[in-house]
N, C-alpha and C positions, 0 to 999 in steps of 0.2 A: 567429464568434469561437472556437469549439471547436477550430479549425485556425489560423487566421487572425493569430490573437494570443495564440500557446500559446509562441510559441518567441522570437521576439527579442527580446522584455523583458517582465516580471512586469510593470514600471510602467506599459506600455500597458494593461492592462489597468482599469488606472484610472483612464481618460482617454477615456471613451465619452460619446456626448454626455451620456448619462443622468444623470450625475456629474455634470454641469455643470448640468442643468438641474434637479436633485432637489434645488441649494441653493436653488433661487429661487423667493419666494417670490410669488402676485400678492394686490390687495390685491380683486379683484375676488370679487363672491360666485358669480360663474358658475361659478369655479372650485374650488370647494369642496371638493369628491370625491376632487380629483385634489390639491391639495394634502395632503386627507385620506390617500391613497394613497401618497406620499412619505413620510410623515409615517410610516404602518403598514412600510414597506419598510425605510425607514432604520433605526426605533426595533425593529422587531419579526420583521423578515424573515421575514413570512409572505406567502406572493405568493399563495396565495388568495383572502387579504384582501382585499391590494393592487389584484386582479384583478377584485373584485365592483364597487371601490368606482372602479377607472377605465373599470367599464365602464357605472355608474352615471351616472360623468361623462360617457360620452360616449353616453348615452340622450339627454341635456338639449342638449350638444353636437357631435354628430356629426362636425364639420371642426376640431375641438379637433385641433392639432397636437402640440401637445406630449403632451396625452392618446393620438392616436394611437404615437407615439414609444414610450411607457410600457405599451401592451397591447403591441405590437410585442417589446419585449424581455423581458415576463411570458411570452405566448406560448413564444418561445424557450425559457426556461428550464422550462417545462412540455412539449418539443417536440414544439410545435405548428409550426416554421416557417413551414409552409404557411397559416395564417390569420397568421401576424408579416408577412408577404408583402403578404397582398392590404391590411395595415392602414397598411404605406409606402408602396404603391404608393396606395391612397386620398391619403394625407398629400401623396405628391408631387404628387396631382391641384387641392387646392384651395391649398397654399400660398400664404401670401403675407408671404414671409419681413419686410420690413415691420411687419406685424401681428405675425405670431407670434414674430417675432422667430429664429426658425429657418433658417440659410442651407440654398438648396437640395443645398448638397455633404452636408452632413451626412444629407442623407435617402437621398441616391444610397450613404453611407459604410454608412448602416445596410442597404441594398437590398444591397449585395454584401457584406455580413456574412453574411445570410440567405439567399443563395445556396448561401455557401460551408455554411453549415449542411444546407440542401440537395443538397451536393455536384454542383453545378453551377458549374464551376470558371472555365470558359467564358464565363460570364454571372456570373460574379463578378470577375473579371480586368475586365470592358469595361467594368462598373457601376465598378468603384471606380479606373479609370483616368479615368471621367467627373467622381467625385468629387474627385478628383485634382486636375482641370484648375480645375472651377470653387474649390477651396477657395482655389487661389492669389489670388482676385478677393474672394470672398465669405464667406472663414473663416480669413484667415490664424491664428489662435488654435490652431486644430484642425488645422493645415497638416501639420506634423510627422507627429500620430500617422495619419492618413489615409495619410501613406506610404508610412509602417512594414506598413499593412492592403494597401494594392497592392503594394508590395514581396513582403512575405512570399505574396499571393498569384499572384504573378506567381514565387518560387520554387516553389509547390507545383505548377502548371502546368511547372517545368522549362524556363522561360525565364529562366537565370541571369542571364544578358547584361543582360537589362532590367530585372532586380531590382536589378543594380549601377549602373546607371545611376539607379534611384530613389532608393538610398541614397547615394551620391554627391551629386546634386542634391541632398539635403538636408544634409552635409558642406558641400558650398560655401557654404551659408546661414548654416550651423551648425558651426563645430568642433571643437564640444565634444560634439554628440550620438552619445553613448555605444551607444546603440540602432544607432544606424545602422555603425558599425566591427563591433558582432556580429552585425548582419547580412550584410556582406560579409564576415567571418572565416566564418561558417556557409556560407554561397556557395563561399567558395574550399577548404574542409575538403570540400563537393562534390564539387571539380572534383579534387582531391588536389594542392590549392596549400597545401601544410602550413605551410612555413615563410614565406609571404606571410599566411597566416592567422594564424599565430603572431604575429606582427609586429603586424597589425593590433589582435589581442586584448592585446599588453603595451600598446598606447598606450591603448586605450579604457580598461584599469586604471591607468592616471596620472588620468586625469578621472573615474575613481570608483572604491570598493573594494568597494560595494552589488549593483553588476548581478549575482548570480548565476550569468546565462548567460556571461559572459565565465570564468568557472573552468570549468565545465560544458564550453566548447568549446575553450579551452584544452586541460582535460588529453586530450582527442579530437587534439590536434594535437601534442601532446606523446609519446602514446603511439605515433600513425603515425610518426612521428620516432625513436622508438626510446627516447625520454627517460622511461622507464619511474616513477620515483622521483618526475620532479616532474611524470609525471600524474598520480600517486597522491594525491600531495599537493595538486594543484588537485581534484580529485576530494574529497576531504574536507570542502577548504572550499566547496566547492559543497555536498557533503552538508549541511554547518552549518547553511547560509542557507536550506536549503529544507524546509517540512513536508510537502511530496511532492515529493522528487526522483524524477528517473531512475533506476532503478536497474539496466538490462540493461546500458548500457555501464558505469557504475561495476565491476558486477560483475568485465568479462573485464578490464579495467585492473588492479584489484584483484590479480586471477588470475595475471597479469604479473608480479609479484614478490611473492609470497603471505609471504615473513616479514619483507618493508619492510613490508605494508600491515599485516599485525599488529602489526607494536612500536609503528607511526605510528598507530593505532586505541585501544593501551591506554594511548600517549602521551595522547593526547586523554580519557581516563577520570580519568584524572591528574590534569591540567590543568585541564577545562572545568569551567564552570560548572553543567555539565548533565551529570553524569558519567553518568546514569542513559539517558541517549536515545544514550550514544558506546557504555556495555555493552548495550544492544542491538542497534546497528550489529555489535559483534564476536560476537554470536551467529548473527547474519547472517551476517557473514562465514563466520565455521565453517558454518556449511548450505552457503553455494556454494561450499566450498571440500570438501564433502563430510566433513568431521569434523562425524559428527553428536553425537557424547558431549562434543565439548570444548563443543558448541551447547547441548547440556541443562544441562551445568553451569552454562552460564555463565545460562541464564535458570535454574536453580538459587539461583544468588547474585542476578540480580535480586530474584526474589521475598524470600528472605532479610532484605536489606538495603532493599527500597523497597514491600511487601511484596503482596500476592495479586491476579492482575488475570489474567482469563479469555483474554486474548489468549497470556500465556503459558501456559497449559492449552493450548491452539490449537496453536502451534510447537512447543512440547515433545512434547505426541502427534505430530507427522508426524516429529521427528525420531525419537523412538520406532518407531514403522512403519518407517521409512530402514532401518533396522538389525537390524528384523525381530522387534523386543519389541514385538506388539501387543499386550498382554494388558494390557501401562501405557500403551500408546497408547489403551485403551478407558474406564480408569482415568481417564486426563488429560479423554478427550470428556464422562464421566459428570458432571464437575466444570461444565466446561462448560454443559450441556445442562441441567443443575440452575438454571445461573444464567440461558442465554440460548437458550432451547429451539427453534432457528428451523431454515433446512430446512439449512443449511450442516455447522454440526456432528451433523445426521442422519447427512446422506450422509457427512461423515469417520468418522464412528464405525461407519457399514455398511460402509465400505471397509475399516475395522479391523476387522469380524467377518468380511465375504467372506473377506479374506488369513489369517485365521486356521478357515477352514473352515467357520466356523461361516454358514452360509447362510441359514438360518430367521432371526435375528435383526439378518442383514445386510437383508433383504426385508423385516423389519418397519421398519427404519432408515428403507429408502429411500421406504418405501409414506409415512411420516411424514412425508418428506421433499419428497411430492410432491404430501399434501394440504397442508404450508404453502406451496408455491411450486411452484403444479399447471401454470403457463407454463415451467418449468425442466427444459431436456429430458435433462439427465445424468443424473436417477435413474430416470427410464424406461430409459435403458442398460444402468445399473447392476444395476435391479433386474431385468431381460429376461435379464441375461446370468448371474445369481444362478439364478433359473429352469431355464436351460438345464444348470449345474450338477447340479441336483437333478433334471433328469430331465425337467423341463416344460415342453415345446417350446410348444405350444401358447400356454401363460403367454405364454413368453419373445417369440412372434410378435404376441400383442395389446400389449404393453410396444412391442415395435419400433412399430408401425404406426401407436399412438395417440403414440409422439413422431416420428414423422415427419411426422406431419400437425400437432403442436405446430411446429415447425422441420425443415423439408423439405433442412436443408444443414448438417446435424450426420453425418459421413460413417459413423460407429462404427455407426449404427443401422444404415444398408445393408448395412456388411459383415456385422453379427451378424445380419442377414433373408437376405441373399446367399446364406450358409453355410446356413442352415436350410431355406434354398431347393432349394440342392445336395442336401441331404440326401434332403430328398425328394421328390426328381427333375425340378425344377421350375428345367430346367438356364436358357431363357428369361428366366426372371422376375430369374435369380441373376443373369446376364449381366447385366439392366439395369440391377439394381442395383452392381455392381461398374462398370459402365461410367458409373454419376451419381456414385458417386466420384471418377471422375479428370476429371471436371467441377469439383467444387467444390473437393478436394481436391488443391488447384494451388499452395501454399507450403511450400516444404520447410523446418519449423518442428519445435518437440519437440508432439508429439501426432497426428503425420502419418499414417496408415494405407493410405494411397497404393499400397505395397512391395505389400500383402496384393491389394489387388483388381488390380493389373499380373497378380499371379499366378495367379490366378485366371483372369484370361482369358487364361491362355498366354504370357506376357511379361516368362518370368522374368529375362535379362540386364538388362530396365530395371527393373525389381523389385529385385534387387542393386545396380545401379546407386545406384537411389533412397536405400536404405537404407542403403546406404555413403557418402548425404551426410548424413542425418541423424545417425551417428555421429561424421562429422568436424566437425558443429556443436559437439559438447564431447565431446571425445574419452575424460573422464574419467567421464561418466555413465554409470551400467548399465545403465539400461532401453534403451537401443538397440542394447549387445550381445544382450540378453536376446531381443528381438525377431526379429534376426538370426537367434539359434540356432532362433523356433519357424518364419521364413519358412524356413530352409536343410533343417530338417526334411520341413515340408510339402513341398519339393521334392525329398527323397529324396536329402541328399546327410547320410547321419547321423554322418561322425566328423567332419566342416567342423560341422555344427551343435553337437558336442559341445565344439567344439576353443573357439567362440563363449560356449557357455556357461558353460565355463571362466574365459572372460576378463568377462564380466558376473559371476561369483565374486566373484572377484579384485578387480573395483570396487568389488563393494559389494552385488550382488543377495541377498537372502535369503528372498524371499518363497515357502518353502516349500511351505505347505500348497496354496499355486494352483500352483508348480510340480508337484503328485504330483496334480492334476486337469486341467491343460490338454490339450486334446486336439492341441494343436499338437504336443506334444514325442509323442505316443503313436507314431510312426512311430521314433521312437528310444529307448522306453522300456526295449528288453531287452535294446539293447545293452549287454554287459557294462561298456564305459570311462564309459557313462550313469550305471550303477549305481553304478561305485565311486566316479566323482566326486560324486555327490548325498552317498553316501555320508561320505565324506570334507568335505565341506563345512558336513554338519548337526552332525555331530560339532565341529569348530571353531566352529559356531554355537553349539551347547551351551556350549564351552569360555567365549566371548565373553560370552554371558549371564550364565554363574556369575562370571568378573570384573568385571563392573561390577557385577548385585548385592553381590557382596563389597563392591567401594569402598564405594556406598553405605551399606551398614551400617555401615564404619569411620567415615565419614563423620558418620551420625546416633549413634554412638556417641562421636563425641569431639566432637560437639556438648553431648551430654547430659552428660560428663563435667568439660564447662566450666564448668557450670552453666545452661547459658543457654535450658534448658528446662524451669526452674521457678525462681522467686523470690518469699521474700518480703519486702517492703518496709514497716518500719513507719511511720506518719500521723499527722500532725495533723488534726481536727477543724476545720473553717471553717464559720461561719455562709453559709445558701444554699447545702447540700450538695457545699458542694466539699469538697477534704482538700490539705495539703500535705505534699510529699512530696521527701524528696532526691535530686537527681540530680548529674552532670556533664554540662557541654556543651564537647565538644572539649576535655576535660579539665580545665574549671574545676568548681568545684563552686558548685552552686546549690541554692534552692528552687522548688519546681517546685509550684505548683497544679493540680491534677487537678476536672477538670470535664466532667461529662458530659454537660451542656448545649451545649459550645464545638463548632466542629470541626474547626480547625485546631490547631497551636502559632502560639503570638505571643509576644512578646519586646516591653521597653519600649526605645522609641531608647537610654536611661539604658546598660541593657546592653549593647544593639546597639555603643554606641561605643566602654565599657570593652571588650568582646573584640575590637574591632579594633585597638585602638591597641595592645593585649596581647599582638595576636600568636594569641588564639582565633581570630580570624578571618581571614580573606583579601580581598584585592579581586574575587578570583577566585568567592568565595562568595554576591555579590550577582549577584540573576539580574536584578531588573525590578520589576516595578510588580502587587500583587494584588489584589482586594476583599474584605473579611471584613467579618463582623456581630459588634458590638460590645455590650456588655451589655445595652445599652438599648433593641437589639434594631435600631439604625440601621446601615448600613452605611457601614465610610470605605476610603479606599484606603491602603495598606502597604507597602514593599518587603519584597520577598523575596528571602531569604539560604535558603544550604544550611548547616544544621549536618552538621558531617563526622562525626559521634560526641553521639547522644543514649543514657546510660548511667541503668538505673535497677536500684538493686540490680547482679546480676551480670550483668542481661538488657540488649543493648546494639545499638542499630539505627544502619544506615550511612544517611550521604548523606538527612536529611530536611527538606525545606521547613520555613522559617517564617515567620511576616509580623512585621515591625518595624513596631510601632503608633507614633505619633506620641505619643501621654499620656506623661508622663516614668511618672506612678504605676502604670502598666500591670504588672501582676505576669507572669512567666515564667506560661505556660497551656499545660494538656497538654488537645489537643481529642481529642473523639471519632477521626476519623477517623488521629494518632498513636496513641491505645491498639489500634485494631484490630490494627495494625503487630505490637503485640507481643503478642498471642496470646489469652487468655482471659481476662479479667483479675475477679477476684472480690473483692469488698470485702466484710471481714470486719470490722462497726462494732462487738461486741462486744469484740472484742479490737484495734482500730485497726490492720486492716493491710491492705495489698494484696497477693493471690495473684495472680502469673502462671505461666502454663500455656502453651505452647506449644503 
């Protein structure tokens, strides 16, 4: 399934037998365990549960089919494939569909699922063309999706031909299935039948506006077409529908008309219902569109307006790094790593002390880094190549060798042991390892190190060659000028290599302090046009820096001058340690109960429906359906609305969730988790008021 049912429809995916058989219930007591088992998976989705208590059931009954089925597909998602294997392969030995009520297609459908997990493609192709035939006899129910699973795997095998002819056959069954037009639009966006795929994707959106994939390959057939605008725009709404989309082609679509895809991005901030997940998309955008200041501001204003979440700590330090301000990049990981101390924002925050020189404290980063997550062989690199820095060869070669033997096809370790190798004298050993890179290291991808070991062993036109693709994968990125100028150095060509480093400037490079240590560039170091360009470049970096601190300080300075980083608000007294307190919502004026018990805001339908009918509200401002605890300490369900403007005193939060309780007598409630939003908040019961703080 990881391959298999990843791409022509979300829906398949929930149409596995298990689904089908996890409703049902028997009334027999033999099966206890395994009901029991459905029952923990459905209710609690814990599959080691799941997994003790089906394999309990099948201590008592071993030729349990449907037991087998349900360890079968726990296996998998623990991957095991290899025991999910031998547990259908049992299954298909004693069936007796009959009895168990199980057709033999479906075991054959599950057999070449678990191939393909296995990546035995070959023997997933014949299994589930087996499954195929008999489902037509023995499952028509499951007919459909079984096809969808030989279809799709008979595309990844690269027998288009036969994949079209699956989904066809099922077209002529079926004219409406929508599955099956995206997977012959996906076929023929293959073959570069654009505008046959195009065609095929506007009809399957007549019979539905749900598939997801149909915008997703749409705007693929819209941008080979040249229809730049309304890829961008199926690309959106493919973004909308999905909580993990794709986002490598969005990107270069995107990149295609970069000021349609912004106005049509803060259109949707505007608009949506969810304005908070569309100004995220646009901070996104500005990263790969390399505006990394318009990217901070703008999770700037998230946190502002929706308020403090560690992920943006996370993006705003690398965009920080981008631009060459590590020092807030360290700042932002410290926030971080306070909240969520794991080995990820180690190694970010050692990459922000390496680039700022600081070495000792990049190596303590990474050492942290590698006793949380001691199978993770980046900060063994990291920290080897920190080592090497400072002088510690030896260090640096126990670092290489103990993550080589973690992961034997991580290429960065052979070149950093290659080089050390060279050094000294150990021309044999350097050669092998330069020569097991251009073994594993066979995708010309961003992270490729390929260029370095060609040259190394003598082979610099294809070394150039290489590296002159990996530039033209995005022509606008600077770490692959950057590279260029240290390979064209090593090779002793120093004003091409300066001329390179120029133009990684230009893009965007600033990582000084590892520029004035690399020993790549040291074959170019005294050339004078070296000097004045570094020169010249750290000087505009300075200038870059003192401008954006400026902004910012105008910034936090005509924040505070608004008020809106201190308030005080005076209270009423309520029995049950609440207070009531004045607000406006979206400009009406209310009163607002303040409870430190609560954790949301709630709202009674009462008001809910005066501010829609008023004009406070929009249609646009109801998102769905939420669960809250109610005083009594039960839980009920709510709709959720966005208020666009919750105002207390002069202190004033954008865009906040709130649940619309059903009790008409439900009073306006300010929960816990809105006061954090606004900052520090001090309750002064002596003189009845509340202090806020920003």
């Amino acid at each position: 399934m990881k391959k298999i049912l990843s791409i022509i429809s979300a829906a398949v995916l929930i149409l596995l037998p298990l689904s089908s058989s996890a409703q049902k219930k028997t009334s027999s007591e033999d099966d206890y365990n395994l009901r029991k088992a459905y029952e923990v998976l459905r209710e609690e989705n814990d599959l080691e549960k799941g997994l003790d208590l089906v394999n309990k059931q099948l201590s008592s009954t071993p030729d349990n089919v449907k037991a087998l089925i349900l360890r079968a597909d726990l296996l998998r998602r623990t991957d095991e494939s290899g025991k999910a294997l031998n547990d259908i392969n049992h299954a298909l030995k004693v069936n007796k569909p009959k009895k168990s009520g199980t057709p033999t297609s479906t075991l054959y459908w599950w057999k070449g699922i678990i191939y393909d997990d296995l990546d035995q493609m070959e023997e997933s192709v014949s299994t589930l063309e087996n499954a195929y035939s008999l489902a037509k006899k023995d499952n028509p129910e499951n007919l459909e999706e079984i096809a969808y699973a030989y279809a799709q795997a008979l595309y990844l095998t690269e027998n288009y031909s036969s994949s079209d002819n699956v989904f066809r056959e099922v077209l002529s069954k079926n004219e409406t299935a929508h599955p099956a037009m995206v997977g012959l639009a996906r076929n023929m966006l293959t073959r570069g039948e654009y505008k046959d795929a195009l065609s095929m994707l506007d009809k399957a959106e007549k019979f539905t506006s749900e598939n997801s994939q149909i915008y997703y390959h749409r705007m693929r057939a819209n941008y080979h077409l040249g229809e730049n605008a309304k890829a961008i725009d199926d690309g959106l709404v493919y973004y909308e529908m999905n909580d993990n989309p794709y986002t490598d082609t969005l990107s270069v679509v995107l990149r295609s008309r970069p000021s349609y895809a912004e106005a049509s991005i803060k259109t949707m901030i505007k608009e949506s219902s969810s304005p908070s997940s569309w100004m995220y998309f646009l901070a996104q955008f500005y990263e790969m569109m390399y505006r990394y200041k318009d990217a901070i501001k703008t999770y700037d204003r998230l946190e502002n307006e929706y308020g403090k979440n560690t992920l943006l700590n996370i993006r705003r330090a690398d965009c920080y790094s981008e631009v060459g301000f590590n020092e807030k990049a360290i700042a932002e990981m410290d926030k971080v790593i306070e909240e969520e101390p794991d080995a990820n924002a180690f190694v970010s925050r050692g990459d922000y002390y390496r680039l700022l020189g600081d070495y000792d404290k990049a190596i303590e980063d990474f050492t942290r880094a590698i006793e949380e997550s001691p199978k993770w062989v980046f900060p063994y690199y990291r920290r080897g190549w920190c080592y090497e820095f400072i002088g510690e060869r030896e260090k640096a070669l126990e670092d290489y060798n103990v993550g080589i033997e973690v992961d034997d096809e991580y290429p960065y370790l052979y070149l950093r042991r290659g080089e050390i190798y060279l050094i000294d004298g150990k021309k044999e050993a350097a050669e092998n390892d330069f020569n097991r890179i251009l073994q594993i290291d066979t995708l010309m991808e961003y992270g490729s190190c390929r260029q370095y070991a060609l040259h190394f062993l003598g082979r610099d036109d294809e070394a150039l060659e290489w590296m002159e693709g990996l530039i033209a994968l995005d022509p606008d990125d600077a770490g692959p000028y950057y590279d260029k100028a240290c390979l064209l150095s090593r090779m002793g060509r120093g004003e091409e290599s300066v001329s390179a480093l120029k133009t990684a400037f230009e893009k965007g490079y600033r990582d000084f302090a590892h520029l004035r240590i690399d020993d790549d560039m040291d074959p170019v170091r005294d050339f004078p046009s070296f000097k004045a360009l570094v020169s010249e470049w750290e000087s505009k970096h300075a200038e870059e820096y003192k401008e954006f601190m400026d902004e910012e300080k105008a910034t936090e300075e005509s924040s505070s001058s608004e008020g809106a980083l201190y308030a005080e608000i005076p209270i009423k007294r309520h029995r049950g340690g609440t207070f009531e307190i004045p607000c406006s919502i979206n400009g009406l004026p209310l009163q607002m109960i303040f409870d430190t018990g609560a954790s949301d805001i709630t709202i009674s339908s009462v008001e809910a429906n005066f501010m829609l009918k008023n004009g406070y509200l929009s249609d646009r401002d109801v998102k769905g359906k939420r669960y809250y605890r109610i005083a009594d300490g039960q839980i009920s369900e709510g709709t959720v609305i966005t208020l666009r403007e919750v105002k207390i005193g002069e202190t004033v939060l954008k865009n906040v969730d709130a649940s619309v309780v059903k009790s008409q007598e439900a009073p306006l409630l300010l929960g816990q988790s809105a006061m954090e939003r606004f900052g520090k908040i001090t309750i002064d019961n002596e003189n009845l008021r509340i202090v806020i703080q920003k």
